[in-house]
C-alpha positions as CSV (number, residue, x, y, z in Angstrom):
1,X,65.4,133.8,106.3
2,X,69.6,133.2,106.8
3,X,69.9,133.6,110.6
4,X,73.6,135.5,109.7
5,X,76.5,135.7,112.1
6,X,75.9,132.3,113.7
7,X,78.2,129.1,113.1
8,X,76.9,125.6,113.8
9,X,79.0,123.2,114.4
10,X,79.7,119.3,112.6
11,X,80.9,117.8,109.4
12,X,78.9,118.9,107.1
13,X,78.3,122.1,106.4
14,X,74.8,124.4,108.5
15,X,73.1,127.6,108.7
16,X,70.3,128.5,112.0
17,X,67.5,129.9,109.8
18,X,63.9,131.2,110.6
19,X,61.1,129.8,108.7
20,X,57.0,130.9,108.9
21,X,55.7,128.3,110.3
22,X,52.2,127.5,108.9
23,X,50.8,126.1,111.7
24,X,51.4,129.2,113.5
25,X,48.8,130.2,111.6
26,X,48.1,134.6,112.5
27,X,49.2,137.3,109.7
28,X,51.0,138.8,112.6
29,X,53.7,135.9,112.9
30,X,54.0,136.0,109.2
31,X,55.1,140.0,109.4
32,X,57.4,139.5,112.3
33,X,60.4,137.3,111.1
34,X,61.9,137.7,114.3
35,X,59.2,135.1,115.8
36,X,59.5,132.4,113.2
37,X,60.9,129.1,113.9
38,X,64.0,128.6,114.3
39,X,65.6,125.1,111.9
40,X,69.4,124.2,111.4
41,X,69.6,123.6,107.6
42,X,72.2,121.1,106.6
43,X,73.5,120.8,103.4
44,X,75.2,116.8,102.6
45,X,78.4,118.3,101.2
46,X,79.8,114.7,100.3
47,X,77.1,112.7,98.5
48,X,74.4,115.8,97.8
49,X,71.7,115.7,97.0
50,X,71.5,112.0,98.1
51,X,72.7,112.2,101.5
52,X,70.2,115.0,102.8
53,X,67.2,113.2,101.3
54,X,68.1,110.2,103.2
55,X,68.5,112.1,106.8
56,X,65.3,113.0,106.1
57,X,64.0,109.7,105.1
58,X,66.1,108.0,108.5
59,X,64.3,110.6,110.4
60,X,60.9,109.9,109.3
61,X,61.5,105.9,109.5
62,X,62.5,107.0,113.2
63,X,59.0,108.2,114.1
64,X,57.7,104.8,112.8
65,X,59.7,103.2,115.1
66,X,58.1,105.2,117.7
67,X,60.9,107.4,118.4
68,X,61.2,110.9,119.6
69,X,62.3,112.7,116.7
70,X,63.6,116.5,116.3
71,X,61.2,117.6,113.9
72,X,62.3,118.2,110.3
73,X,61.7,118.1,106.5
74,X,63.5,119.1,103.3
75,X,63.6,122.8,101.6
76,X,65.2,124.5,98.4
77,X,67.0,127.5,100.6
78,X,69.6,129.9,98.3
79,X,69.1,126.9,95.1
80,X,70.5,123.9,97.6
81,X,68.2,121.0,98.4
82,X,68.7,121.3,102.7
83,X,67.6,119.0,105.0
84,X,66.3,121.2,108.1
85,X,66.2,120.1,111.7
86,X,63.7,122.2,114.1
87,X,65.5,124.0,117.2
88,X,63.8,122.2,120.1
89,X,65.4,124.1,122.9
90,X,62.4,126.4,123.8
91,X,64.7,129.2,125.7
92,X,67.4,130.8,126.7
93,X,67.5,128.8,129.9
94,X,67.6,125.5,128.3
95,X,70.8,123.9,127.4
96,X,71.5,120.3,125.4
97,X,74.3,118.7,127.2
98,X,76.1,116.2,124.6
99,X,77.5,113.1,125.1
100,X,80.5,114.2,124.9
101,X,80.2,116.6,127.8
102,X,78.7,113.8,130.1
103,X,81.7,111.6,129.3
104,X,84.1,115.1,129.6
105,X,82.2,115.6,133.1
106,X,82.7,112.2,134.0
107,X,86.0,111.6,133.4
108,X,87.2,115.4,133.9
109,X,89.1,115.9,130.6
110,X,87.6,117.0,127.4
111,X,90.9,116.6,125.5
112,X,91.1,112.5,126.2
113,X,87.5,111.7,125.4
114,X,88.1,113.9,122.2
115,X,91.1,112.3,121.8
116,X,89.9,109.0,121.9
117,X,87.2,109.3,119.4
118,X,89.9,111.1,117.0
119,X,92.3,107.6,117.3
120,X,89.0,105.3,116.5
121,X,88.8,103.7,119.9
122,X,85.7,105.0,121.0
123,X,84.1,101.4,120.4
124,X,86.2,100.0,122.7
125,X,86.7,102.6,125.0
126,X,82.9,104.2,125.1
127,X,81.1,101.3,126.0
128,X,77.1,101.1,127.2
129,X,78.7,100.2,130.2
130,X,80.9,103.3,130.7
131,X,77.9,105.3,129.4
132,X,75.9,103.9,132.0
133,X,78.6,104.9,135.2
134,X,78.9,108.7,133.3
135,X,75.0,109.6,133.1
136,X,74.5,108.1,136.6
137,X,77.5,110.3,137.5
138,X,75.8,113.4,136.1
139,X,72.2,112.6,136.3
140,X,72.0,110.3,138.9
141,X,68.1,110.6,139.9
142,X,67.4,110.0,135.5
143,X,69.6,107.4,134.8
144,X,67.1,104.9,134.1
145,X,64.9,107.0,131.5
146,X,68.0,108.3,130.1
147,X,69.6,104.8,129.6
148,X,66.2,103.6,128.2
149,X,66.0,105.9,125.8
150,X,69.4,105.5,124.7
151,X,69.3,102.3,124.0
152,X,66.2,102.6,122.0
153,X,67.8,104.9,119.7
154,X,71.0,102.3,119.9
155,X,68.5,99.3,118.0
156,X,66.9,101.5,115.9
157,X,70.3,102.8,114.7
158,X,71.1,98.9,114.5
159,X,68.0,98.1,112.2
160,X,68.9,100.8,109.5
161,X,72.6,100.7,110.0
162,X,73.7,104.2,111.1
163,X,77.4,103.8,112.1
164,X,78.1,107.5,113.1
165,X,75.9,108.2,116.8
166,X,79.2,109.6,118.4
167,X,78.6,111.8,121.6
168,X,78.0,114.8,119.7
169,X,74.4,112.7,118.2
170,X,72.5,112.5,121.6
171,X,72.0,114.2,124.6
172,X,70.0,115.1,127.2
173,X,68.0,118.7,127.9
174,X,68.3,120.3,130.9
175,X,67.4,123.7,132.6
176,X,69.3,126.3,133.9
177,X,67.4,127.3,136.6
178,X,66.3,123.8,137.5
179,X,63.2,124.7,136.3
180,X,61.8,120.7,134.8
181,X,63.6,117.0,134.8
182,X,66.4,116.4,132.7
183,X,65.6,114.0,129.8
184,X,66.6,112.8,126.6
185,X,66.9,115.0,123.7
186,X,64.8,114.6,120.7
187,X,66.9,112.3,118.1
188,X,69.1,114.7,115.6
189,X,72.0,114.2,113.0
190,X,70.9,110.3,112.0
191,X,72.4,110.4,108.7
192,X,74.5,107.9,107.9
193,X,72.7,104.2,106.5
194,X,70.7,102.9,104.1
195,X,73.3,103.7,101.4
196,X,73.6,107.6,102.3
197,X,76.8,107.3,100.4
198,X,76.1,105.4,97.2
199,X,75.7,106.9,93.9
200,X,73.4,105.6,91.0
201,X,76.0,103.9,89.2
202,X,77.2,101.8,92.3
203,X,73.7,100.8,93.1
204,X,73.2,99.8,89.8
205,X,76.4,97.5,89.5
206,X,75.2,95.7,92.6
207,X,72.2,95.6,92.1
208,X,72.4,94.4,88.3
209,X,71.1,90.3,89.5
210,X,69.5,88.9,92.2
211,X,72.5,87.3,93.8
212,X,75.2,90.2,93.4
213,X,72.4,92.2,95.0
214,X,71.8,89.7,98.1
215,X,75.7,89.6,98.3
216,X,75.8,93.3,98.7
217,X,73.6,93.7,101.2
218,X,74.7,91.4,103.3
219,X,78.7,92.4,103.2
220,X,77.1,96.0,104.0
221,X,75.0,94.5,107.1
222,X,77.3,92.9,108.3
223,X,80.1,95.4,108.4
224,X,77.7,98.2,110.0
225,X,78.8,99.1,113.5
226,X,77.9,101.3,116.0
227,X,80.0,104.2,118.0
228,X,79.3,102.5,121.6
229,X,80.4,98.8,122.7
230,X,79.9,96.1,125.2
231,X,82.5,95.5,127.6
232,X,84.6,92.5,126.7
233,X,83.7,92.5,122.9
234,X,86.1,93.9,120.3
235,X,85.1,95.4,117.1
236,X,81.1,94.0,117.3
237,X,78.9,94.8,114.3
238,X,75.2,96.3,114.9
239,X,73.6,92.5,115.4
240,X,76.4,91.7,117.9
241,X,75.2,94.9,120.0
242,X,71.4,93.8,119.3
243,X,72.1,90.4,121.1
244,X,74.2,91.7,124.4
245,X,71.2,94.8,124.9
246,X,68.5,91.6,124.5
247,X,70.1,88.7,126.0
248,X,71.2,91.3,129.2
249,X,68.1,92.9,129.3
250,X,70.2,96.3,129.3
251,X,67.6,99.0,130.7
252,X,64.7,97.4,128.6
253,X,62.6,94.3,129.0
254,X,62.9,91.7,126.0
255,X,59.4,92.2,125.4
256,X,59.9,95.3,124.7
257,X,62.5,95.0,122.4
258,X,60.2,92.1,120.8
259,X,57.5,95.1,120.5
260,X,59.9,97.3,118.8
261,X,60.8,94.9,115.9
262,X,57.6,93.8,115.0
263,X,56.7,92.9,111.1
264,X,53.8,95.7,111.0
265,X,56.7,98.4,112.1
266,X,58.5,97.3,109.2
267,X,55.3,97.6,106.9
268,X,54.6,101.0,108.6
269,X,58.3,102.2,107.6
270,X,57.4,100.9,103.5
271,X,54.3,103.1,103.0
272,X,56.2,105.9,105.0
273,X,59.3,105.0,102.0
274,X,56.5,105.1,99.0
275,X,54.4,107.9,100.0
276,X,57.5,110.1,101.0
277,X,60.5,109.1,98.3
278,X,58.9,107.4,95.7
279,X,59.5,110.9,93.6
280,X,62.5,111.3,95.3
281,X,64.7,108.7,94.9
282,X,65.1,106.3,92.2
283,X,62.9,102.8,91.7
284,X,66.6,100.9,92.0
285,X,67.4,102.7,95.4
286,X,63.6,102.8,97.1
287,X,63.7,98.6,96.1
288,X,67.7,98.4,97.8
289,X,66.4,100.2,100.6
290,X,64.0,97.9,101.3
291,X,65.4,94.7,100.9
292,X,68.4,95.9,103.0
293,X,65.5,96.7,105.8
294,X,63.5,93.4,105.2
295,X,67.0,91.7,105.8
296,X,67.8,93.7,108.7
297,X,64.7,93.0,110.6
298,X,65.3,89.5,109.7
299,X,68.2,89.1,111.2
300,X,67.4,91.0,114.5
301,X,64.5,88.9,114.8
302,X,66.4,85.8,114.7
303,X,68.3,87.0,118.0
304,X,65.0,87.5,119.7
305,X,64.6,84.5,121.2
């Protein structure tokens, strides 16, 4: 059921609607619409039907990496494949504070910190470090679970190249009426890697030999960056960001990084890929996929010394 009236904000284009819930389970909830869950149901406007399959696929290699993920799956809604994205806030007296507010809050001026990411700079200028200083600013007494959290979602963005976790991607929920703890939102809106954007035909030009494919995937690894930097370094690529988090031991141990990118995590994420995709997506793009992963995880590991 279209939730009608209400506008959800981002690039691509959403409607908030209510779904029956199986596990709900009584006749009663199926009757009462009214009491069904509530999903945000995304269409990928730009590369459909390609780009909402891989949200969904980004989101369930997210669990494997043993993150908190907003729930979600895939649904034909009004004949358009949708990617839908449970509503975790549980009441009217809960509210998800953005990134984007924290750094507003922080610096006292929506407009710059919107203007900033508008002009590109927000690499530069939204570094971990000014991250850091603006949740300690606003949650002082959860800094530290916040930060870790963060940065966990910052190397698993790293490992399957999502460029686009601006401060409208994370944030943190609070009450109210001060009613629990702050802490970190489930993850939402991870859309953009693992070739979210490439058609058929590209994928099959570059991925027509062996070396053209290896070629490929490294040009696209390397140029993969994230939205937050490390003070000091210009225009640093995910890997770069891997090393200064490790080698600093920015809010997480290196044994725990060492933990995160371990080879049976990267097996876990290939049977989630088979049993999920493989009637999904095609045998060239499931095989790209992985390759660009295995190489990935290569790579990171070779920092984790």
């Amino acid at each position: 059921m279209i939730v009608q009236g209400v506008s959800v904000t981002g690039d691509a284009p959403k409607v908030i609607v209510r779904i029956h819930d199986r596990k709900e389970g009584r006749h009663y909830f199926k009757r009462n619409k009214h009491r069904w869950s509530i999903y945000i149901a995304k269409t990928g406007h730009k590369w459909y039907p390609v780009e909402s399959l891989t949200e969904y696929l980004l989101n369930l290699l997210g669990k494997d990496f043993g993150l908190n993920m907003a729930e979600s799956s895939v649904a034909m809604i009004g004949g358009q494949l949708r990617f839908l994205s449970k509503y975790f806030l549980s009441s009217q007296w809960e509210e998800l504070v953005h990134g984007a507010d924290i750094f507003a809050g922080f610096l006292g001026d929506r407009e710059l910190v919107e203007q900033i990411e508008e002009q590109a700079l927000s690499r530069d200028l939204f570094t971990l470090q000014f991250v850091e200083n603006a949740v300690e600013y606003l949650f002082p007494f959860q800094k530290d679970e916040i930060m870790n959290s963060l940065v966990r979602l910052l190397l698993y963005d790293a490992w399957v190249g999502n460029n686009d976790r601006h401060f409208y991607n994370w944030g943190i929920v609070r009450s109210i009426r001060q009613s629990f703890t702050p802490y970190f939102s489930p993850v939402y809106d991870t859309a953009r890697g693992l070739f979210w954007n490439d058609d058929e035909d590209k994928i099959a030009r570059r991925t027509g030999n062996a070396q053209e494919k290896e070629r490929y995937i490294r040009k696209y690894c390397k140029l993969s960056r994230p939205k937050l930097g490390w003070e000091g370094e210009k225009d640093l690529n995910h890997f770069k960001l891997v090393e200064k988090i490790y080698n600093n031991e920015f809010y997480i141990s290196k044994s725990e990084i060492k933990e995160l990118f371990l080879h049976s995590v990267l097996d876990k994420m290939f049977v989630t890929i088979d049993r999920n995709f493989s009637h999904l997506f095609s045998e060239r793009r499931i095989r790209l996929i992985k390759d660009c992963l295995e190489y990935r995880y290569n790579e990171i590991n070779k920092l984790l010394i």
